[in-house]
Z-matrix of the N, CA and C atoms (Angstrom, degrees):
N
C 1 1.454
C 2 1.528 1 107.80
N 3 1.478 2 123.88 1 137.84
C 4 1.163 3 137.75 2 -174.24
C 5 1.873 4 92.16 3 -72.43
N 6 1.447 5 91.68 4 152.46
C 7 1.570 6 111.73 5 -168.88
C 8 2.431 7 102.15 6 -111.72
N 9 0.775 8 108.93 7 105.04
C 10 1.638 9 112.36 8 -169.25
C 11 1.526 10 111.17 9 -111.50
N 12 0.958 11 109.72 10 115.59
C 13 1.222 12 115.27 11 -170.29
C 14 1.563 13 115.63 12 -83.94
N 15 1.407 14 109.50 13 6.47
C 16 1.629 15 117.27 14 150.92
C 17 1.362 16 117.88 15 -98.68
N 18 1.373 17 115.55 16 163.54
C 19 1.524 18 135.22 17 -156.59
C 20 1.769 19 82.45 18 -81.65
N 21 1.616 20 85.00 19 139.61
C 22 2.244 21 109.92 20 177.41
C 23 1.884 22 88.68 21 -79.97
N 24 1.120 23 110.26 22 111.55
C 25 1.609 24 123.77 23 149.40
C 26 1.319 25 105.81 24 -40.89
N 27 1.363 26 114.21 25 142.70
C 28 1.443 27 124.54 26 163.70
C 29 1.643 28 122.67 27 -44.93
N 30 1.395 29 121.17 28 -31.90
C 31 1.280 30 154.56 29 155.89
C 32 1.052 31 113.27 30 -28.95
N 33 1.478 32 99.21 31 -77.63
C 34 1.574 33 121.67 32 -171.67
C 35 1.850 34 112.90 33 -59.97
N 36 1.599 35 100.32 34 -50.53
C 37 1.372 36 84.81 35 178.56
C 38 1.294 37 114.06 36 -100.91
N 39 1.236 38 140.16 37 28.96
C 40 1.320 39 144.37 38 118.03
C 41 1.857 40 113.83 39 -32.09
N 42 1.163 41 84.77 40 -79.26
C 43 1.740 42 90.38 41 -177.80
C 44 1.513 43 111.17 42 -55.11
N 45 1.169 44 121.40 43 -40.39
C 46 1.667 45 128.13 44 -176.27
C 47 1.407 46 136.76 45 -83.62
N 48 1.471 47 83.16 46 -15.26
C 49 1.778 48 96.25 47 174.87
C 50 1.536 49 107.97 48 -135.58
N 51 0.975 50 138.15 49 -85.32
C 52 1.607 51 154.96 50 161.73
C 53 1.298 52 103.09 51 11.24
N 54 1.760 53 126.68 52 -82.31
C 55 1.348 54 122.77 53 -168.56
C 56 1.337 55 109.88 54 -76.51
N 57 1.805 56 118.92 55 -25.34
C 58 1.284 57 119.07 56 -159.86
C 59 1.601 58 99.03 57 -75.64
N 60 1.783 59 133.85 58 -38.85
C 61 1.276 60 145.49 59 156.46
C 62 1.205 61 130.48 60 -76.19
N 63 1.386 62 120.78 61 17.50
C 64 1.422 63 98.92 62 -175.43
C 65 1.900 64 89.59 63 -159.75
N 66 1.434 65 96.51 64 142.19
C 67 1.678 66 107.48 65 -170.41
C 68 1.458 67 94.06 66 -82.47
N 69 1.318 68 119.15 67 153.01
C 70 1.612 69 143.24 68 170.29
C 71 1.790 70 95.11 69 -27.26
N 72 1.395 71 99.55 70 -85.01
C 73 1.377 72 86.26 71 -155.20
C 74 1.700 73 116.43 72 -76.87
N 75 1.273 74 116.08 73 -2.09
C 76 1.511 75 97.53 74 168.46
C 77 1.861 76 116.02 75 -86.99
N 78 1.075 77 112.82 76 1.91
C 79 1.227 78 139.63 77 146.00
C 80 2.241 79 110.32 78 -57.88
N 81 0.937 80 73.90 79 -61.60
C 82 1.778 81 80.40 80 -177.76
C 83 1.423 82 112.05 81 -73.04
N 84 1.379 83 117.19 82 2.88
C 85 1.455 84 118.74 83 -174.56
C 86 1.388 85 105.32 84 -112.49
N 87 1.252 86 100.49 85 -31.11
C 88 1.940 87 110.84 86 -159.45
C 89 1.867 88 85.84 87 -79.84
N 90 1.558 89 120.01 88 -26.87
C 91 1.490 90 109.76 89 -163.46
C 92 1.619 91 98.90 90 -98.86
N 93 0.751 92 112.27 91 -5.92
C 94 1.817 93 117.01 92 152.86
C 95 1.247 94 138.12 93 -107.90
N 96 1.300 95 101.82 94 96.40
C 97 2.008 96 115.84 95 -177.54
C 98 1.535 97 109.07 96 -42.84
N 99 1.681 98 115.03 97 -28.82
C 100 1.888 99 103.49 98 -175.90
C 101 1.480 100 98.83 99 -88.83
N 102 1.142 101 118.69 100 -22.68
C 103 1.368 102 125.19 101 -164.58
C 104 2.028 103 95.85 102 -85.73
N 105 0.945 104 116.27 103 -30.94
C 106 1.829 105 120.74 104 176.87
C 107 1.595 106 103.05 105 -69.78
N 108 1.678 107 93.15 106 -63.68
C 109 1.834 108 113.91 107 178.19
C 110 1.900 109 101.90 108 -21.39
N 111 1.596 110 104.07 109 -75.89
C 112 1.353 111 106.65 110 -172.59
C 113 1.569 112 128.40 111 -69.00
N 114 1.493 113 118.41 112 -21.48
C 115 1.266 114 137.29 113 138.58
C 116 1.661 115 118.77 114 -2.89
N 117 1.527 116 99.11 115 -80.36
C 118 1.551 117 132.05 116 -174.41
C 119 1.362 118 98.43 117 -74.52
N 120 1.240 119 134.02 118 -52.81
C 121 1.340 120 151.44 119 155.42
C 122 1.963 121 92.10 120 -13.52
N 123 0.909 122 97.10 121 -91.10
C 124 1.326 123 110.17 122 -177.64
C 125 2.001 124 119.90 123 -41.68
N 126 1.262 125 106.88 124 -49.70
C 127 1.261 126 131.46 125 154.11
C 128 1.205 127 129.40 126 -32.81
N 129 1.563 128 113.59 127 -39.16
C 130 1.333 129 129.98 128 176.03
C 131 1.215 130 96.60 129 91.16
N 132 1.565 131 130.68 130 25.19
C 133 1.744 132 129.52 131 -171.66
C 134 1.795 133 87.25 132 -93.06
N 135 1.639 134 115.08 133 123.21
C 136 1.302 135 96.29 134 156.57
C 137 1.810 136 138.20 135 -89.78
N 138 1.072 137 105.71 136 161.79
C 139 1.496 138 103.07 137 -143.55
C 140 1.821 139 92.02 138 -143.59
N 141 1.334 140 122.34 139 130.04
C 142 1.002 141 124.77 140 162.98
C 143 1.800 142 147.21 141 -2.36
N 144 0.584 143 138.48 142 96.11
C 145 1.731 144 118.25 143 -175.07
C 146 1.544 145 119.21 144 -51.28
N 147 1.405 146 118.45 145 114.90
C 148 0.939 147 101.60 146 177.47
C 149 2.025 148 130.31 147 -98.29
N 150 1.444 149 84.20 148 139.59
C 151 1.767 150 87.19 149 -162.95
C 152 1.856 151 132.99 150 -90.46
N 153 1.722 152 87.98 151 -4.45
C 154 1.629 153 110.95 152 171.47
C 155 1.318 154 126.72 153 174.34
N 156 1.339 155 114.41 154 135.68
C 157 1.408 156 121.63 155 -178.70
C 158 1.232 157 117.58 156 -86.78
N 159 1.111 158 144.35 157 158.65
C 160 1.425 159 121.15 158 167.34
C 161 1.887 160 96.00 159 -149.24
N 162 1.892 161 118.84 160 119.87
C 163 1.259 162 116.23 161 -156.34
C 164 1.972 163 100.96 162 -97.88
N 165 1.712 164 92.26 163 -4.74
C 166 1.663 165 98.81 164 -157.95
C 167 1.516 166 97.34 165 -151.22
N 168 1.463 167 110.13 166 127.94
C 169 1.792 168 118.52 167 170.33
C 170 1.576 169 111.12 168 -31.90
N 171 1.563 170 122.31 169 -43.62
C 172 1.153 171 105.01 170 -172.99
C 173 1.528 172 126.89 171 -79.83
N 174 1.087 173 97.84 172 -8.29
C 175 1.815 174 117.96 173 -166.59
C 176 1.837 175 80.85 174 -84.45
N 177 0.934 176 123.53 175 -43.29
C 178 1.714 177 124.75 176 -173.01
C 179 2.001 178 98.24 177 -63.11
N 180 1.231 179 94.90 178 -49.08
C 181 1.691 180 100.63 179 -175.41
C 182 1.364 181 115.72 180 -64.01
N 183 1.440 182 107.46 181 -24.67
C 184 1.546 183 105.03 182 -163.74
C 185 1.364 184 121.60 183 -106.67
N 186 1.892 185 114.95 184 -7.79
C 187 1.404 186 147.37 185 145.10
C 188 1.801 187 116.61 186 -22.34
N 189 1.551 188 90.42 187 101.55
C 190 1.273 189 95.58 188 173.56
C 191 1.802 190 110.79 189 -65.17
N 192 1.520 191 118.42 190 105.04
C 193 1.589 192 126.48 191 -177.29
C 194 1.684 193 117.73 192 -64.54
N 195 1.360 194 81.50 193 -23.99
C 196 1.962 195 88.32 194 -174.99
C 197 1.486 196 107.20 195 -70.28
N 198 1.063 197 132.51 196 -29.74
C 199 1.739 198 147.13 197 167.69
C 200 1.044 199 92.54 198 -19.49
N 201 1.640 200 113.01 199 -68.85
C 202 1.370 201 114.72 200 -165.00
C 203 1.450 202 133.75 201 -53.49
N 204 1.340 203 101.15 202 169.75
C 205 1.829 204 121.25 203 173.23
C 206 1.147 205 94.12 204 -42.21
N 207 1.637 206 131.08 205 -174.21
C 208 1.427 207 153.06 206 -161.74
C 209 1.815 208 78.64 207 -122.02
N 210 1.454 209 116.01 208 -56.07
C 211 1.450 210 121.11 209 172.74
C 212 1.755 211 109.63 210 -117.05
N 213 1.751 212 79.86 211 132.56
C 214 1.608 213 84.70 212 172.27
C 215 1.937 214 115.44 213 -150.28
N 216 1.250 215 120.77 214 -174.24
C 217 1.624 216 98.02 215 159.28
C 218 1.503 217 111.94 216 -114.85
N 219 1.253 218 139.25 217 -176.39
C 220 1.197 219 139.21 218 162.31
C 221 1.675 220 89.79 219 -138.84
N 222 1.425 221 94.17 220 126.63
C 223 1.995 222 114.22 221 -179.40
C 224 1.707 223 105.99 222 -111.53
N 225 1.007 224 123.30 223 134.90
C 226 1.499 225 135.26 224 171.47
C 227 1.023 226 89.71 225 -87.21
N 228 2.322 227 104.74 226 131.69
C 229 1.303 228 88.32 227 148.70
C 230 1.220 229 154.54 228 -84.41
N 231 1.285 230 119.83 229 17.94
C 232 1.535 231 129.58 230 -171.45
C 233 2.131 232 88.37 231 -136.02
């Protein structure tokens, strides 16, 4: 492999590394945090508690916030 002394575009190592190393679905696992979560889950990796899903903006809007921890995170999924 050629050696470039400019920065690999997201692009580039998409196409050059990603599909060429890595099978479909562990690909489809690594790009889903619930789909990793239960993974490790399984693994015996421990992994956070998780405290809410949210599948739709309004279900996020309409979320009683006080439920929560004093500390917590909120993760995007993308």
């Amino acid at each position: 492999m050629p050696v470039s002394k400019q920065p690999l575009g997201i692009n580039a190592r998409n196409f050059l590394f990603l599909k060429r190393y890595n099978k479909p679905r562990a690909k489809r696992v690594a790009d889903d945090k619930l789909m990793t979560k239960e993974l490790f889950l399984e693994c015996g990796i421990p992994v956070p508690t998780l405290l809410a899903k949210f599948t739709h903006l309004a279900k996020a809007r309409s979320f009683d916030w006080t439920t929560l921890p004093r500390s917590f995170v909120l993760k995007p999924a993308h």
